[in-house]
C-alpha positions as a Python dict, from the first residue, in 0.01 Angstrom:
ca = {
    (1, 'X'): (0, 0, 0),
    (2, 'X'): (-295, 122, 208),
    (3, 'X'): (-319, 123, 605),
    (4, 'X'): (-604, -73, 669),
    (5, 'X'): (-529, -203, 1040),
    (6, 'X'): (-382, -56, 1377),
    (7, 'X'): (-298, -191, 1662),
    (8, 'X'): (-300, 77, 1935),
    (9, 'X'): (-216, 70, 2314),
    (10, 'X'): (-93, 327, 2504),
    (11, 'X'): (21, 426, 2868),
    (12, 'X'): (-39, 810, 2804),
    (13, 'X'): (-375, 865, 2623),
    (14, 'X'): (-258, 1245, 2517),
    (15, 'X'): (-432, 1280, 2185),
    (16, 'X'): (-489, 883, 2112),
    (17, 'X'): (-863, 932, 2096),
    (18, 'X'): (-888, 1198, 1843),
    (19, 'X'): (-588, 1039, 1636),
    (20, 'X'): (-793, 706, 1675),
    (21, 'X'): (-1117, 853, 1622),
    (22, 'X'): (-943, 1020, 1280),
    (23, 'X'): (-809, 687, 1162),
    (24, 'X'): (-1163, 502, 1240),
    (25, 'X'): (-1303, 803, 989),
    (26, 'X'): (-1039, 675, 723),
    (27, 'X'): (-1168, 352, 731),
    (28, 'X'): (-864, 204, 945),
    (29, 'X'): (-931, -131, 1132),
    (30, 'X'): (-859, -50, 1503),
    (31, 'X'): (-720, -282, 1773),
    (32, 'X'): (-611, -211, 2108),
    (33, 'X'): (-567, -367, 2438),
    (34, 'X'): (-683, -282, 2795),
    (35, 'X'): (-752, 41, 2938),
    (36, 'X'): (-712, 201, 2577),
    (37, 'X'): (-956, -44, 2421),
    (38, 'X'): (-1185, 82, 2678),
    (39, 'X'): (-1124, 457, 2666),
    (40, 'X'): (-1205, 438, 2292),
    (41, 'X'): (-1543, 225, 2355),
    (42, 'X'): (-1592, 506, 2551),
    (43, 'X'): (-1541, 751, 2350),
    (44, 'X'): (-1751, 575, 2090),
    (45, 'X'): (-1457, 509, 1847),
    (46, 'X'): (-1522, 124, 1682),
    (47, 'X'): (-1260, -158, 1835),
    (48, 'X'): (-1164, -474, 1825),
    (49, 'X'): (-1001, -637, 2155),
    (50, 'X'): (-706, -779, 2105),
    (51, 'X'): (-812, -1145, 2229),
    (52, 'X'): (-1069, -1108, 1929),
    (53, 'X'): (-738, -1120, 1713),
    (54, 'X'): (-501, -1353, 1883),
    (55, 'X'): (-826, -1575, 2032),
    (56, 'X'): (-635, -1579, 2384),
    (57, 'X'): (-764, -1399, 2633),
    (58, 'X'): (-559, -1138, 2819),
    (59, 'X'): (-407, -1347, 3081),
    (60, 'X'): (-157, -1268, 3419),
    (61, 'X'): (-276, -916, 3522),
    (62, 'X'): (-198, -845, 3150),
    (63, 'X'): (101, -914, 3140),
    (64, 'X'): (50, -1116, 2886),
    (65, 'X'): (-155, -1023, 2594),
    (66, 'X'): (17, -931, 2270),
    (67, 'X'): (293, -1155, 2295),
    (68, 'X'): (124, -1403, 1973),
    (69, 'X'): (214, -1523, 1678),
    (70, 'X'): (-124, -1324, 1564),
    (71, 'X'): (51, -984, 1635),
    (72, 'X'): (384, -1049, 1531),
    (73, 'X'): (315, -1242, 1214),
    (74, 'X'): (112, -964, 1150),
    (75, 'X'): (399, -688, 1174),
    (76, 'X'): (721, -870, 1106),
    (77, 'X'): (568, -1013, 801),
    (78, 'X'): (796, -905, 446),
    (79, 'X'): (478, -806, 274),
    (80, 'X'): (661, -859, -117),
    (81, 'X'): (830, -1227, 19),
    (82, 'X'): (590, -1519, -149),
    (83, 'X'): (661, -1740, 119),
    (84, 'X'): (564, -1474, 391),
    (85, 'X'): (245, -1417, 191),
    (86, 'X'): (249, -1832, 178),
    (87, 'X'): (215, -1877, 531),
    (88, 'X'): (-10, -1610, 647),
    (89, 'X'): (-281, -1688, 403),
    (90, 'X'): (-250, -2086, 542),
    (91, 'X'): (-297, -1967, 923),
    (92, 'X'): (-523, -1705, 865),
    (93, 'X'): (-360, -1468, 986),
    (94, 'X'): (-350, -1093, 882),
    (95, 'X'): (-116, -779, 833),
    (96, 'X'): (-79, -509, 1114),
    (97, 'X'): (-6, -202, 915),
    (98, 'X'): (-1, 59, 1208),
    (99, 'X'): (134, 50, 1541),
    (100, 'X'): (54, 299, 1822),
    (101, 'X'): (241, 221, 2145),
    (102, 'X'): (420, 389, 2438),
    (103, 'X'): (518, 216, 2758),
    (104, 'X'): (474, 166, 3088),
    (105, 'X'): (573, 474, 3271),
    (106, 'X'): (903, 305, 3417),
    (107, 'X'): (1122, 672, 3493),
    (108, 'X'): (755, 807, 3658),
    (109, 'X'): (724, 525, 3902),
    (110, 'X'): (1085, 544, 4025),
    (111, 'X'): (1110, 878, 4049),
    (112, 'X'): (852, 839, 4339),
    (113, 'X'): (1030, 905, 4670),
    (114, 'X'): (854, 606, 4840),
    (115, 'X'): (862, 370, 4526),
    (116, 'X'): (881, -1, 4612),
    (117, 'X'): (1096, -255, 4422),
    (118, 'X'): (824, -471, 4302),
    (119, 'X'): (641, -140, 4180),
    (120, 'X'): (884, -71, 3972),
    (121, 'X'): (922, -414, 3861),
    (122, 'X'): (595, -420, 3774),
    (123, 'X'): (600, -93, 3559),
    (124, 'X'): (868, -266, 3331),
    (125, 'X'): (729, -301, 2989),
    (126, 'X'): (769, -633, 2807),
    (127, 'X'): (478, -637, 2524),
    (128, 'X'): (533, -268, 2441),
    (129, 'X'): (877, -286, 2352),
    (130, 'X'): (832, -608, 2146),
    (131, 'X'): (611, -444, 1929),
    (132, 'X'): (734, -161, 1902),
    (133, 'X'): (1097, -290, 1793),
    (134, 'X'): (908, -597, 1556),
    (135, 'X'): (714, -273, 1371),
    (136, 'X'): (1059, -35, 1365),
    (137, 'X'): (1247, -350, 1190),
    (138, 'X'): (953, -402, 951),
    (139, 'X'): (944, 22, 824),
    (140, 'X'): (959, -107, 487),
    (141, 'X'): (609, -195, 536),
    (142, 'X'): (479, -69, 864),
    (143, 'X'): (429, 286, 1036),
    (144, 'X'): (535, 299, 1412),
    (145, 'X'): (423, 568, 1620),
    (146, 'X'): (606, 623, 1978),
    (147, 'X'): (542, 1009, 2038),
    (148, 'X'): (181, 1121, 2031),
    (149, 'X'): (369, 1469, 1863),
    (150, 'X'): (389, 1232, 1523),
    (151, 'X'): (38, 1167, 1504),
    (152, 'X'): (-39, 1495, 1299),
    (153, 'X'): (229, 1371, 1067),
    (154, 'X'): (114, 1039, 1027),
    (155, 'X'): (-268, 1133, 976),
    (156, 'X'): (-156, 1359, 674),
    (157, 'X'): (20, 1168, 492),
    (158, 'X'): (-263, 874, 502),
    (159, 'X'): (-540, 1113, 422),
    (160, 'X'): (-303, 1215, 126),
    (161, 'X'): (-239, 924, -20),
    (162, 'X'): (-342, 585, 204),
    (163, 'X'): (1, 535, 343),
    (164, 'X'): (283, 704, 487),
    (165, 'X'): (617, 761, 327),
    (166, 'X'): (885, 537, 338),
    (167, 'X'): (1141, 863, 446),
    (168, 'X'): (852, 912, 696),
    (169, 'X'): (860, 556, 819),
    (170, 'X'): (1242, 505, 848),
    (171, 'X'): (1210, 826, 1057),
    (172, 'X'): (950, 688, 1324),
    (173, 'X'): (1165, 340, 1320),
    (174, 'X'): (1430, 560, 1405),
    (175, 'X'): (1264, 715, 1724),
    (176, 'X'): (1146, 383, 1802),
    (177, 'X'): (1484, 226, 1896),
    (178, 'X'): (1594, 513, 2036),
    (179, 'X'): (1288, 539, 2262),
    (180, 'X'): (1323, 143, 2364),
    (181, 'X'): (1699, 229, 2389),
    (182, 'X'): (1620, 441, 2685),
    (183, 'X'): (1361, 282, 2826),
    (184, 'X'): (1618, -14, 2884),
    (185, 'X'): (1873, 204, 2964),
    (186, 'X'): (1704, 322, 3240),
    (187, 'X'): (1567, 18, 3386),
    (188, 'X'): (1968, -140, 3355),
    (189, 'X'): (2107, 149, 3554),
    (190, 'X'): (1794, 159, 3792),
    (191, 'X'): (1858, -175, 3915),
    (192, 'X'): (2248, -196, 3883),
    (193, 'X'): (2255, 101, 4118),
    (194, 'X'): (2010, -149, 4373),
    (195, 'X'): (2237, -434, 4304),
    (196, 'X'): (2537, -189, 4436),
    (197, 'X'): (2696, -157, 4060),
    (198, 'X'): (2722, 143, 3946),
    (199, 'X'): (3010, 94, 3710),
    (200, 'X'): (2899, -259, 3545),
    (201, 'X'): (3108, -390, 3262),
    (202, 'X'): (2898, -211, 2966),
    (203, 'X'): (2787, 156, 3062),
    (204, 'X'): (2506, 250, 2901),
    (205, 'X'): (2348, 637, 2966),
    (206, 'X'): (2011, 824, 2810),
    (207, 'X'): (1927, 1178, 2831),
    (208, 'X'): (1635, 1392, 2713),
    (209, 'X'): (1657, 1700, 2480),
    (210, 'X'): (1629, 2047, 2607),
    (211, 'X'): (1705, 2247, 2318),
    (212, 'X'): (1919, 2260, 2041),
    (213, 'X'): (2158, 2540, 2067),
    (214, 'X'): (2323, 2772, 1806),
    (215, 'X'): (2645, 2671, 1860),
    (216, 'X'): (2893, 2480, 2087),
    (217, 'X'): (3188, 2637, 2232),
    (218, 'X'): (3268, 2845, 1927),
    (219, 'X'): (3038, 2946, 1653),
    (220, 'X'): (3192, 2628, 1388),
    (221, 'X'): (3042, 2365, 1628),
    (222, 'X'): (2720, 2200, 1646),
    (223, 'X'): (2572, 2168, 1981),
    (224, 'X'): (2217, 2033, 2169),
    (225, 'X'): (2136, 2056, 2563),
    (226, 'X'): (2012, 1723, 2733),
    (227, 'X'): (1936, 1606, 3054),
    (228, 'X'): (1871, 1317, 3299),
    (229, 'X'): (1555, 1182, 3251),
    (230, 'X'): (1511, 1217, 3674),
    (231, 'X'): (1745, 1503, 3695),
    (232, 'X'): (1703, 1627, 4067),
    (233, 'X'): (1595, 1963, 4087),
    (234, 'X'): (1796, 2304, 4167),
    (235, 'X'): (2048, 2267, 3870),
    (236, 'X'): (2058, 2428, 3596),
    (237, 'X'): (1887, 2158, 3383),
    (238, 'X'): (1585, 2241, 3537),
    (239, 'X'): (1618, 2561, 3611),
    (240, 'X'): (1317, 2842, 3499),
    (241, 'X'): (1426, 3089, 3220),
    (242, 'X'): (1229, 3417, 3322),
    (243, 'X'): (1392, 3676, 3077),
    (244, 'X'): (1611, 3696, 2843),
    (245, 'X'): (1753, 3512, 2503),
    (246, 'X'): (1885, 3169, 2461),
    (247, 'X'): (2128, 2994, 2664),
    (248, 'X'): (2400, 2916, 2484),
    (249, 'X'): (2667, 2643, 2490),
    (250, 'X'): (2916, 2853, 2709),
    (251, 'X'): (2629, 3007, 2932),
    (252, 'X'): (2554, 2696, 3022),
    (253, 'X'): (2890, 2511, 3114),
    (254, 'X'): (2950, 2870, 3312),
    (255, 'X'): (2629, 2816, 3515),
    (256, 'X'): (2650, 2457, 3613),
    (257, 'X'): (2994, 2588, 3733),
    (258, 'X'): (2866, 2929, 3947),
    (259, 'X'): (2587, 2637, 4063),
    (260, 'X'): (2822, 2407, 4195),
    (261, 'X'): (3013, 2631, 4388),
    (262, 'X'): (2719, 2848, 4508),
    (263, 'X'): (2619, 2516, 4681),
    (264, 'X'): (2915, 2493, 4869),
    (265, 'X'): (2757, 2729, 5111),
    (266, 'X'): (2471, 2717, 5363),
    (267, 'X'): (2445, 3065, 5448),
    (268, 'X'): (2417, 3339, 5213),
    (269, 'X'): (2642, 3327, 4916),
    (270, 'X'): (2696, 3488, 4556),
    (271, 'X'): (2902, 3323, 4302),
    (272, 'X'): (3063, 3509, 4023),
    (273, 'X'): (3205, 3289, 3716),
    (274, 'X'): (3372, 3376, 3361),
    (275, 'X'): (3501, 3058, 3163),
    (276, 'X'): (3425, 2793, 3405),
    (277, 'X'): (3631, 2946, 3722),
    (278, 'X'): (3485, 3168, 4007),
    (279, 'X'): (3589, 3546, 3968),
    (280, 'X'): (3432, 3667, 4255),
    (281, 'X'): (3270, 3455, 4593),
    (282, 'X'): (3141, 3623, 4904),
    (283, 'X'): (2896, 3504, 5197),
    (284, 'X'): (2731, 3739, 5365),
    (285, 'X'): (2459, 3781, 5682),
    (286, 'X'): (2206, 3829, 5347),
    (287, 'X'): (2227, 3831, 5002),
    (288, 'X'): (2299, 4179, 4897),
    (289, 'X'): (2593, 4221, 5127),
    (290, 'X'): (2732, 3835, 4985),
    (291, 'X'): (2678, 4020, 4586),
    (292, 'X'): (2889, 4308, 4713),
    (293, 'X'): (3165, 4097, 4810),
    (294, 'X'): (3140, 3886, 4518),
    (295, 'X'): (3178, 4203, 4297),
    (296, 'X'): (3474, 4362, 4523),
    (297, 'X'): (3565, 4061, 4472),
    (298, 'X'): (3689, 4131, 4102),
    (299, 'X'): (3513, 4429, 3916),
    (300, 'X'): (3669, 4383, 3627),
    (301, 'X'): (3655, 4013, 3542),
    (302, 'X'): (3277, 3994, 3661),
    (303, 'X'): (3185, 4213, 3343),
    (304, 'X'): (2954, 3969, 3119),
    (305, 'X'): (2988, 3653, 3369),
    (306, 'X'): (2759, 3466, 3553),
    (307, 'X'): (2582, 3544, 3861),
    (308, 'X'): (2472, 3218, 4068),
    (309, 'X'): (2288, 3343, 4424),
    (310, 'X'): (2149, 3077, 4732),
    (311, 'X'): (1874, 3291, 4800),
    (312, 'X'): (1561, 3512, 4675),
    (313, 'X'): (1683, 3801, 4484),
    (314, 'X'): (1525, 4076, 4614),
    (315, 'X'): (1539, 4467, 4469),
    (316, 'X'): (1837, 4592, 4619),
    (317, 'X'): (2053, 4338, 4474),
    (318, 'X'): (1829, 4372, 4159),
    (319, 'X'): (1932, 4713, 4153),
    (320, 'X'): (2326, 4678, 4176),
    (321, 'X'): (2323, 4357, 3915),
    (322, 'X'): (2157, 4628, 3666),
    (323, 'X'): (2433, 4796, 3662),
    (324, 'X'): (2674, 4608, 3489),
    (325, 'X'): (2630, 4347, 3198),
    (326, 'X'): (2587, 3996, 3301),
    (327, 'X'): (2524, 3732, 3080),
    (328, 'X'): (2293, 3522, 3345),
    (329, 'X'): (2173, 3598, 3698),
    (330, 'X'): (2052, 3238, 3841),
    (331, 'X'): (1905, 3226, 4185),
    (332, 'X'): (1628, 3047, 4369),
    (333, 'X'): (1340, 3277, 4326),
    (334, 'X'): (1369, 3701, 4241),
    (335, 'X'): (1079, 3866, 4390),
    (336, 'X'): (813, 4094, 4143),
    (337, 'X'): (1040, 4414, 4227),
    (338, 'X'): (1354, 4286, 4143),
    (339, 'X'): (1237, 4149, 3847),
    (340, 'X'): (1049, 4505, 3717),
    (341, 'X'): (1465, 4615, 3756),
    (342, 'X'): (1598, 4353, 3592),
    (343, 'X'): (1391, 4276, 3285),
    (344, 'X'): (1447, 4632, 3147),
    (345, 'X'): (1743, 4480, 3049),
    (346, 'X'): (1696, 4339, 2715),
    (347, 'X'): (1972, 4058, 2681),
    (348, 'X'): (2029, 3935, 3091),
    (349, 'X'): (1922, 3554, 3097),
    (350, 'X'): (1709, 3560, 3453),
    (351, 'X'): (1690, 3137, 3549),
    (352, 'X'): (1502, 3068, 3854),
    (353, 'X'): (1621, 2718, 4031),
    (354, 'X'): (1352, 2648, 4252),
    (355, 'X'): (1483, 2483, 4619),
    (356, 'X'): (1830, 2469, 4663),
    (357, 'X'): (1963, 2088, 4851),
    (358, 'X'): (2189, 2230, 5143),
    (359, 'X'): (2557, 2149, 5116),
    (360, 'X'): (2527, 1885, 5393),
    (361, 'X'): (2276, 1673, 5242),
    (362, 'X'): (2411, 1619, 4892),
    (363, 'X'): (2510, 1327, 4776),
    (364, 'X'): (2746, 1225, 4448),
    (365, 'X'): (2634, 1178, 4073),
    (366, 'X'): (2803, 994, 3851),
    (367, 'X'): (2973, 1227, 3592),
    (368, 'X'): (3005, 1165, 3234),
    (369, 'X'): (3330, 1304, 3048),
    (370, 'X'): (3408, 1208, 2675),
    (371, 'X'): (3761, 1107, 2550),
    (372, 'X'): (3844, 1063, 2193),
    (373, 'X'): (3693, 726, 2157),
    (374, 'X'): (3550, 694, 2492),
    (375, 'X'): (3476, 798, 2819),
    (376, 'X'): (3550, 837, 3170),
    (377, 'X'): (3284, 760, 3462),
    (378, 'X'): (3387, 915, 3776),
    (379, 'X'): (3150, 1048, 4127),
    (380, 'X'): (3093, 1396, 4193),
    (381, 'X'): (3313, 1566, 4422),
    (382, 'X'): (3141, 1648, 4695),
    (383, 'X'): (3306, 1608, 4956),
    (384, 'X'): (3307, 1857, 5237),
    (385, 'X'): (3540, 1947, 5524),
    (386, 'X'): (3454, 2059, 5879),
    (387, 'X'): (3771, 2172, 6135),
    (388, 'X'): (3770, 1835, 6326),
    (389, 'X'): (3885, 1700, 5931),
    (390, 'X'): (4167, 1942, 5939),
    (391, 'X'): (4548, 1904, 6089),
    (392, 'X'): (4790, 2168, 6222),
    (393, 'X'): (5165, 2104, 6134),
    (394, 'X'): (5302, 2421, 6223),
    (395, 'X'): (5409, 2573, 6550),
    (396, 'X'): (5161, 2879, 6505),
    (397, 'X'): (4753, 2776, 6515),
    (398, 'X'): (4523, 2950, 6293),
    (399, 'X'): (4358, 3229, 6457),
    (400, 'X'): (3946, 3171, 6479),
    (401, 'X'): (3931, 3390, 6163),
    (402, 'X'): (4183, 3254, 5987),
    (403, 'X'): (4031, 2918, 6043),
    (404, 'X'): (3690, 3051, 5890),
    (405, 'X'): (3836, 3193, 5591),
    (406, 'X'): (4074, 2934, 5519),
    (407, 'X'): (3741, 2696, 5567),
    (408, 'X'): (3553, 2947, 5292),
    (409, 'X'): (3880, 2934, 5074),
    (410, 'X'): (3886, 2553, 5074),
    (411, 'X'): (3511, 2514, 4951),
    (412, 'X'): (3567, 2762, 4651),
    (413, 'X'): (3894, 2654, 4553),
    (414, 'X'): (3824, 2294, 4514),
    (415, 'X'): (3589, 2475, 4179),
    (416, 'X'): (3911, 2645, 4054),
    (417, 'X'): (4058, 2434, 3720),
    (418, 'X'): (4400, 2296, 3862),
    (419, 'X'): (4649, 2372, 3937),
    (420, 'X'): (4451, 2608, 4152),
    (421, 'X'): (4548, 2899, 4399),
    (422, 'X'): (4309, 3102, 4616),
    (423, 'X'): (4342, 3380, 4814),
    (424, 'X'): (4051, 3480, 5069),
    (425, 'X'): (3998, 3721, 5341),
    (426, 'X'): (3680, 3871, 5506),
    (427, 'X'): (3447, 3629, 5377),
    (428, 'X'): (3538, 3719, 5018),
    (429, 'X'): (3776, 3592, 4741),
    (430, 'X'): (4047, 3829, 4687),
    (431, 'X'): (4265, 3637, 4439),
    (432, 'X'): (4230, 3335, 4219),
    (433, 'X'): (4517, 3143, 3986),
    (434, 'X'): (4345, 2911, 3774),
    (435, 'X'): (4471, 2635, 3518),
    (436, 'X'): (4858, 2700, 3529),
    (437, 'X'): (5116, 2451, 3456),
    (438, 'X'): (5254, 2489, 3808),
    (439, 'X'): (5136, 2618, 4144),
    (440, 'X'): (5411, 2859, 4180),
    (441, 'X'): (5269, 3008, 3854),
    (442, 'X'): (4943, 3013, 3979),
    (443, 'X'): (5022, 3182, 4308),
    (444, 'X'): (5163, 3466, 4121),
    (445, 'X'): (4842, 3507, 3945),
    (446, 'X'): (4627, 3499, 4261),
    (447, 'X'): (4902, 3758, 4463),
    (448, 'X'): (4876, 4008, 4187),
    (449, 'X'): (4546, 4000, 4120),
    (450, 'X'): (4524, 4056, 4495),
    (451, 'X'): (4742, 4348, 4517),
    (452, 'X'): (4707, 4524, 4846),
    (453, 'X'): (4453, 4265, 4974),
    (454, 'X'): (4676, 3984, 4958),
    (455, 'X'): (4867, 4144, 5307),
    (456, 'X'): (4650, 3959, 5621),
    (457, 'X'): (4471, 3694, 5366),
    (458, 'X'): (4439, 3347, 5347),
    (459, 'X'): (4586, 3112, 5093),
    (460, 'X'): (4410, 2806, 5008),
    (461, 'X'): (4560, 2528, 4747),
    (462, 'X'): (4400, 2203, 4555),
    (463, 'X'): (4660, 1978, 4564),
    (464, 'X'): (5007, 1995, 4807),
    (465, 'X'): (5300, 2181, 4748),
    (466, 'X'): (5559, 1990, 4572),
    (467, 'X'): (5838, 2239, 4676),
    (468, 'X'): (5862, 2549, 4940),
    (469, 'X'): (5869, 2773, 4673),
    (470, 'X'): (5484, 2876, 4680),
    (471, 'X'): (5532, 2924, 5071),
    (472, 'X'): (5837, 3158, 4991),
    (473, 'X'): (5567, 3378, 4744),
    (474, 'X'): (5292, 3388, 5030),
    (475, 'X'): (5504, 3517, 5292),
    (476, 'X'): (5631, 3776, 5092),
    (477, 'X'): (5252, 3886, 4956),
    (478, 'X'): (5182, 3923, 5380),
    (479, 'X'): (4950, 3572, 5377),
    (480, 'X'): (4913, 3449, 5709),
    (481, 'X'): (4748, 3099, 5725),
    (482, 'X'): (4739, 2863, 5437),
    (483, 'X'): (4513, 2521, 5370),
    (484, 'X'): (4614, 2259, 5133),
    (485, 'X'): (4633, 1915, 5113),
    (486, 'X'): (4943, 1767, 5225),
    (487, 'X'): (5115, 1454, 5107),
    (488, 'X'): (5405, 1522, 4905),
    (489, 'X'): (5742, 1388, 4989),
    (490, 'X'): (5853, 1742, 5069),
    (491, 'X'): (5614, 1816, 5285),
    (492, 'X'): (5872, 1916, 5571),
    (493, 'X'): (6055, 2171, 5347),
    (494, 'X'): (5675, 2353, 5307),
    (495, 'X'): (5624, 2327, 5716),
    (496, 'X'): (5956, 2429, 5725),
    (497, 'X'): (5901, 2791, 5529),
    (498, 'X'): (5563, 2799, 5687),
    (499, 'X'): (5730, 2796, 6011),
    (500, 'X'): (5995, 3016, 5942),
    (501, 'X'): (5773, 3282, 5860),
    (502, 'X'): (5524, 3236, 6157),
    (503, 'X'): (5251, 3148, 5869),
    (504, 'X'): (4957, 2880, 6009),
    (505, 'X'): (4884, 2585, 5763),
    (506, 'X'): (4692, 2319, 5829),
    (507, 'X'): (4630, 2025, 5644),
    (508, 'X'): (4328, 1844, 5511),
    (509, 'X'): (4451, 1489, 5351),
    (510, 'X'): (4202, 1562, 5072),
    (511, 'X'): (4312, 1709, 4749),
    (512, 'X'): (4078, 1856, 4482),
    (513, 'X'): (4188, 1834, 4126),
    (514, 'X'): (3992, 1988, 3890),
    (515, 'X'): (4104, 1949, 3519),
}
C-alpha cells in the first residue's frame, strides 16, 4: 500500500506546515479544513478543502464539516473486504490513507481563570475525535497522527518505502485512544464538578507524563511520574529542577509530603522530612532562624532528607544546608548567592516552586489512592483550626504560649502517619512518634526522642486517647498542655489524668488520620 491522501486539521499548527509541505513533495493528496487549509494556502503548500471532498459546505460556525459519509467511508473502509471495495467504487467515493488531527484546546480554555461555560462548551471537540478514533480502529490500513512529535517518524518511513509500518501504525492507534481517552476524561470531570458531582457513579482520571523514573520504591519496581493536566502551581509537580540528578520515586513521595506540611504555615517555616513524616519543623521571624529550628529539631534524622522552605532561600541558609547531605532543598525561589553555595554540591536536587497559595486560601483536591483491584477517592485534608475552633475541658487554661505551640503542634501533626504523637515547644518540633500500632507506643517514641526537651513542651495527638495511659506518659516526660481530638467514650478518664496533673488540654472535635 502507498499513502496517497491526507486529511489534515489541526488546533496547534507546531510543525504541520513543514510535515505537510514534506508530504505534498511525496506526492501525497492533501485535505484539510478551516484555519489549517488556510495556513497551508498560505504557505503555498497545494490543498483541497474539505467541502471539495464531501460537496457540503462547512456549515454551523464549523461545527459541522467532516462529519460525512465522504470522510468516514474513506477511513473506516477494510481496504482487502470486496464488498467494501464494492461500495466505494459505486458512490465514488475514495480512501483516506493519512490522518493528521489534534483537538480543540478543551484543558487550555478552562484553565482560564475567567472562562465562561459556553466557552468551554464551545471548545469541545466533536469532528476531531470522530476521526481520529474511525482512523485508530482502521490501523490495519490507515496512519493516525495525534502528536506533532510523530511526524518525523511517519515521514521516514513513507519516504522509505510509501507507507508506514503496521508495528508503527498500531503504535499511533494506540496514542490515539489514549489521547481521546483524556480529552473526554477531562471534559466528564470538568462538568460533573459544575453539576456538583464529584464522585459520579464511574470515575474516570487522566494525567500527563513527567518522566519515567529508574525505579519505584525499591530498585525491582517499575515506576513513571504524572500529573494533572491543570495541576495548580506551587507543588511539586510543577516545581523547577535547578541542580542536581533525577528525582526519584522516594524523593518525590518525600517532597509532596515536606510540601504539604510547609503549607500549613503563613509565616516563615522549614520542613524537614525522611520517609514521608516530618523530622524536623520550625517557624521563625525569617527563614534562616525557621531552618535552624527545623535542624535542632532532629540532627540526626535530617541527614539525607528533604528540605521544603515558604520563602526565598537566601545565602545564609544556603550556607548551613551545605553542610550536611540533603537529598532535595525545595523552596519558592533561592537567590544567585545561595545558589553559587549550593550547586557546588554535586548530587543536592535544588526545585524551585514558584508562588506558594497561603494556608487560608486553599481549597481540597480530590486524592487518588489504589487498592488491589481498585481505588479509593477521598478530599484533601485541609482543614485548618483557629483557637475560637478549640475547647478547654480541664480546670487549668493553656497559657498564651502553650496555646501557640499546641496550635503549631496541631498543623504538623495532622502530616505524621497515624497513630501519630508530637511534641513541640518554642516554635519547633521536639519529638515525633509516627506509624505505631498504638498511641501509647507512639508517645514513647516522641518522649525519648525528646529527651530533656520534652520537660515544659507541648503534646499534640491525631486522633483521641482511647485510655489515660498516654496522659500518665506526658506528665511524667514534664508536658504541660496537650491538643487532641476528643471523642472517645473515655474521654473523662483522659480529663481526669490531665487534671490530676495540672496539665491543659483542649479539644478540637477534628481528628486527623493519616495512614
Amino acid at each position: 500500500m502507498t499513502i496517497r491522501r491526507a486529511l489534515i486539521s489541526v488546533s496547534d499548527k507546531t510543525g504541520i506546515v513543514e510535515f505537510s509541505r514534506a508530504l505534498a513533495g511525496l506526492g501525497v493528496q492533501i485535505i484539510s479544513t478551516g484555519g489549517t487549509a488556510s495556513l497551508l494556502e498560505k504557505e503555498g503548500v497545494p490543498v483541497i478543502g474539505i467541502s471539495d471532498v464531501t460537496g457540503f459546505p462547512e456549515i454551523l460556525d464549523g461545527r459541522v464539516k467532516t462529519l460525512h459519509p465522504a470522510v468516514h467511508s474513506g477511513l473506516l473502509a477494510v481496504r482487502d473486504d470486496e464488498e467494501h471495495q464494492k461500495a466505494m467504487q459505486e458512490l465514488g467515493l475514495d480512501y483516506i490513507d493519512l490522518v493528521v488531527v489534534n483537538l480543540y484546546p478543551f484543558a487550555a480554555t478552562i484553565a482560564k481563570p475567567d472562562v465562561s461555560y459556553e466557552d468551554a462548551i464551545e471548545n469541545i471537540d466533536i469532528g476531531g475525535p470522530t476521526m481520529l478514533r474511525s482512523a485508530a480502529k482502521n490501523h490495519a490500513f490507515v496512519t493516525v497522527v495525534v502528536d506533532a512529535a510523530d511526524y518525523q517518524t511517519v515521514l521516514e518511513e513513507v519516504k522509505a518505502q510509501g507507507d508506514t509500518m503496521l508495528e508503527t501504525r498500531k503504535s499511533l492507534a494506540a496514542k490515539v485512544f489514549r489521547h481521546t481517552g483524556a480529552y473526554d476524561a477531562l471534559i466528564s470531570d470538568y462538568l460533573s464538578k459544575l453539576q456538583g458531582n464529584p464522585l459520579p457513579e464511574s470515575y474516570t482520571v487522566t494525567y500527563e507524563k513527567v518522566q519515567d523514573l529508574r525505579y519505584g520504591e525499591n530498585p525491582h519496581q517499575k515506576a513513571a511520574f504524572y500529573r494533572k493536566p491543570l495541576a495548580s502551581a506551587g507543588n511539586i509537580t510543577t516545581a523547577e529542577q535547578l541542580h542536581g540528578k533525577e528525582l526519584s520515586y522516594n524523593n518525590i513521595n518525600d517532597a509532596n509530603a515536606a510540601l504539604a506540611i510547609v503549607k500549613e504555615f503563613n509565616e516563615p517555616a522549614v520542613v524537614a522530612v525522611k520517609h514521608m513524616n516530618p523530622c524536623g519543623v520550625g517557624i521563625g521571624s525569617d527563614i534562616h532562624e525557621a531552618y535552624q529550628k527545623a535542624y535542632a529539631a532532629d540532627p540526626t534524622s535530617i541527614f539525607g532528607g528533604i528540605v521544603a522552605a515558604n520563602r526565598t532561600i537566601g545565602v545564609e541558609t544556603a550556607k548551613l544546608l551545605s553542610e550536611i547531605f540533603l537529598e532535595i532543598v525545595i523552596a519558592p525561589d533561592f537567590t544567585p548567592e545561595a545558589l553559587e553555595v549550593l550547586t557546588k554540591k554535586k548530587n543536592i536536587r535544588l526545585m524551585k516552586l514558584g508562588e506558594i497559595q497561603a494556608a487560608s486560601e486553599r481549597k481540597p483536591e480530590w486524592l487518588v489512592t489504589s487498592v488491589d483491584g481498585g481505588m479509593l477517592v477521598q478530599e484533601s485534608d485541609v482543614h485548618s483550626l483557629t483557637e475560637a475552633d478549640i475547647q478547654v475541658v480541664t480546670n487549668r487554661k493553656p497559657t498564651e504560649e502553650e496555646l501557640k505551640q499546641l496550635l503549631f503542634g496541631w498543623k504538623v501533626v495532622k502530616h505524621v502517619k497515624s497513630n501519630a504523637i508530637l511534641l513541640a515547644s518554642d516554635d519547633m518540633t521536639v519529638g515525633v512518634g509516627a506509624g505505631q500500632m498504638n498511641r501509647v507506643g507512639a508517645a514513647r517514641i516522641a518522649i525519648e526522642q525528646a529527651g530533656d526537651k520534652a520537660q515544659g513542651a507541648v503534646l499534640a495527638s491525631d486522633a483521641f486517647f482511647p485510655m489515660g495511659d498516654t496522659l500518665e506518659l506526658a506528665a511524667k516526660a514534664g508536658i504541660t498542655a496537650v491538643i487532641q481530638p476528643g471523642g472517645s467514650i473515655k474521654d473523662e478518664e483522659s480529663i481526669a489524668v490531665a487534671n490530676a496533673h495540672n496539665i491543659a488540654m483542649v479539644l478540637t472535635g477534628v481528628r486527623h488520620f493519616k495512614h
